[in-house]
C-alpha angles and dihedrals in degrees: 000000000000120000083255085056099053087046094051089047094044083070090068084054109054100125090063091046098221090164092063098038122048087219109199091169092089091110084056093028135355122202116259125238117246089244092075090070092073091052081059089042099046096043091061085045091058092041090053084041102047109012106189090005080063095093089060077075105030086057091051085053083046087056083048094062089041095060096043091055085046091058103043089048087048084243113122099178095031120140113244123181117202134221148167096240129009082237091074090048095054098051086053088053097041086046086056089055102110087223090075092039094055142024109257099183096224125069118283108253128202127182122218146132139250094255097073115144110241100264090061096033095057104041086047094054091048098052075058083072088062102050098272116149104229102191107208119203118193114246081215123105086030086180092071095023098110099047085049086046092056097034082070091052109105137154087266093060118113094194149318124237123189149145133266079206131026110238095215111045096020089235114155114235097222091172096053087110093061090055080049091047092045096052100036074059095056095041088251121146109235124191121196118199105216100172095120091046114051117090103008092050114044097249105194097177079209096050095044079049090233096133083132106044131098108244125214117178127129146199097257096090122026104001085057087219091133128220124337088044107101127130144200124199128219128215113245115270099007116147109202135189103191113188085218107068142156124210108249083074074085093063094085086036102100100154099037111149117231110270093015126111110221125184120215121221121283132336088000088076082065099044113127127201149260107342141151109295082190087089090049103055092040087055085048100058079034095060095032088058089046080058088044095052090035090241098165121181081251097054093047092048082053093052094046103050089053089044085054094041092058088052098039095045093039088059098040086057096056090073090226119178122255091242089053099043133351119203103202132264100242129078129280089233082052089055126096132190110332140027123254111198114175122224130147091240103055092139094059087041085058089045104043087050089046093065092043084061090252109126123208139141138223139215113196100306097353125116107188131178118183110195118210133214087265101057115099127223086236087055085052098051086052090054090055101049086058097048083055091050095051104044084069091073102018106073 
């Protein structure tokens, strides 16, 4: 997308004012489009209007979101259960695990790396406090990181949980599909977090070679739905029984006995409970305006590698030490949606830009600005010529 592009496209976000900001925070937050102003409003409309009759509607806004992830993974009749966090999701899918449903007489034992986003990281780390073997495999070296992954899968593995791009250092795990393979091979649930993936990399579940993978991603990031629109997919023709379930899971139940708990097919086994339909309606005006402005996942993937080359390439031609600003070891082409530059004072860096209006974010030693389809490539040349400034003082 052309810098006329991206200034045809600023006046659809005016509430959130991106003319007036640089905002570099679109791989923690994007902005949202006014439109999604009329989903809130709406939502209210059909709850005053129909009161209890309101979730005939709510559910059709529910289908919305569906088809939009489906799309995005190159799956139309994929199952897609919703949730509010991937969090939630996770703890369904982790409560389905067999290891949890029957004594195994051995420790549980889970596979992942060290790049896990927070929600994963930390649940993970606290099952460790019950006796439950977390397997650890270093990110570093990510060349060799799928042949370690699946050097740790045995017939004694629960599960392995990891990431299609790496939270910390936006590298793009290619080889994620042969740690699904491997597994589906060994009989062992994998789940893929995709949540820094989908929507800015093209993310065919049938290309990456994850047909048999379990799927988390959400709306917070690159899809700018805000919070409440996260998703979890679910492998064709999986039956699960997850410990952890809501009870609209009831609602494709039709002969469950009394007292019994029944699951319904698919993504229905996975299905939570009451919840605000508000995120949902405001996702659905959100993904029918991306159709509307022909914002596909490739054209987005185009926009933001050419957003992440200016600034990769601006910063690499200010000659600026190691010690000041890192650029990452991996390829350009190997990047997704936001830049990680390395630099032991990634928290002043944040705050300095912050009161010059640029807003980023940091993780430990990472510096990372994730451009967005309204910034402009004069905002990010602006971006650049205070991070020279600054690095004048900041070392």
């Amino acid at each position: 997308m052309s810098q006329g592009n991206a200034l045809t496209l600023q006046p659809h976000y005016e509430s959130f004012k991106v003319s007036e900001r640089i905002l570099l925070s679109g791989h923690s937050h994007q902005a949202w489009p006014d439109v999604a102003k009329q989903g809130l409003l709406k939502c209210f409309d059909d709850a005053a209007t129909h009161i209890d009759d309101k979730w005939l509607a709510a559910f059709e806004k529910a289908d919305r979101v569906r088809d939009f992830y489906r799309s995005l993974l190159g799956e139309a009749k994929g199952q897609i259960a919703l949730g509010a966090s991937t969090h939630e999701l996770l703890l369904r899918f982790l409560s389905d695990l067999n290891c949890f449903k029957q004594s195994l007489g051995r420790p549980i034992k889970i596979v992942t790396t060290d790049g896990e986003f927070h929600s994963l990281r930390r649940q993970l780390n606290r099952l460790k406090d019950l006796n439950v073997n977390i397997e650890v495999v270093p990110v570093e070296p990510s060349s060799t990181l799928a042949e370690r992954l699946i050097n740790h899968l045995d017939d004694k593995t629960d599960a392995v949980m990891v990431s299609a791009v790496f939270f910390g250092t936006s590298e793009i795990f290619r080889d994620v599909g042969l740690v699904a393979k491997a597994a589906d091979n060994l009989n062992i649930p994998c789940l893929v977090d995709a949540y820094h993936a989908l929507n800015v990399v093209p993310f065919n579940l049938y290309e990456w070679q994850l047909a048999s993978a379990f799927v988390v991603a959400g709306g917070y990031k690159y899809c700018q739905a805000g919070e409440g629109n996260c998703m979890m997919r679910i492998p064709k023709n999986y039956q699960g029984s997850p410990i952890i379930t809501g009870w609209y899971t009831e609602f494709d139940v039709l002969s469950q006995a009394p007292g019994k708990v029944g699951f319904g097919p698919g993504q229905s086994a996975f299905a939570g409970s009451t919840y605000d339909p508000s995120s949902h309606y405001r996702a659905a005006e959100v993904f029918d305006f991306f159709e509307a402005q022909n914002l596909t996942d490739i054209k987005l993937r185009e926009v933001s590698q050419r957003q992440i080359s200016q600034l990769w390439q601006g910063i690499e031609a200010m000659g600026l030490s190691h010690e000041c600003l890192s650029l990452p070891s991996h390829a350009i082409a190997d990047n997704a949606g936001f830049l990680a530059l390395t630099t032991a004072k990634a928290s002043e860096w944040v705050a300095e830009l912050g009161q010059l209006g640029i807003l980023c974010d940091s993780r430990g030693n990472q510096l990372r600005f994730g451009p967005a389809p309204y910034v402009t490539n004069h905002q990010l040349e602006q971006a650049l010529n205070a991070v020279e400034d600054l690095a004048r003082r900041i070392s």
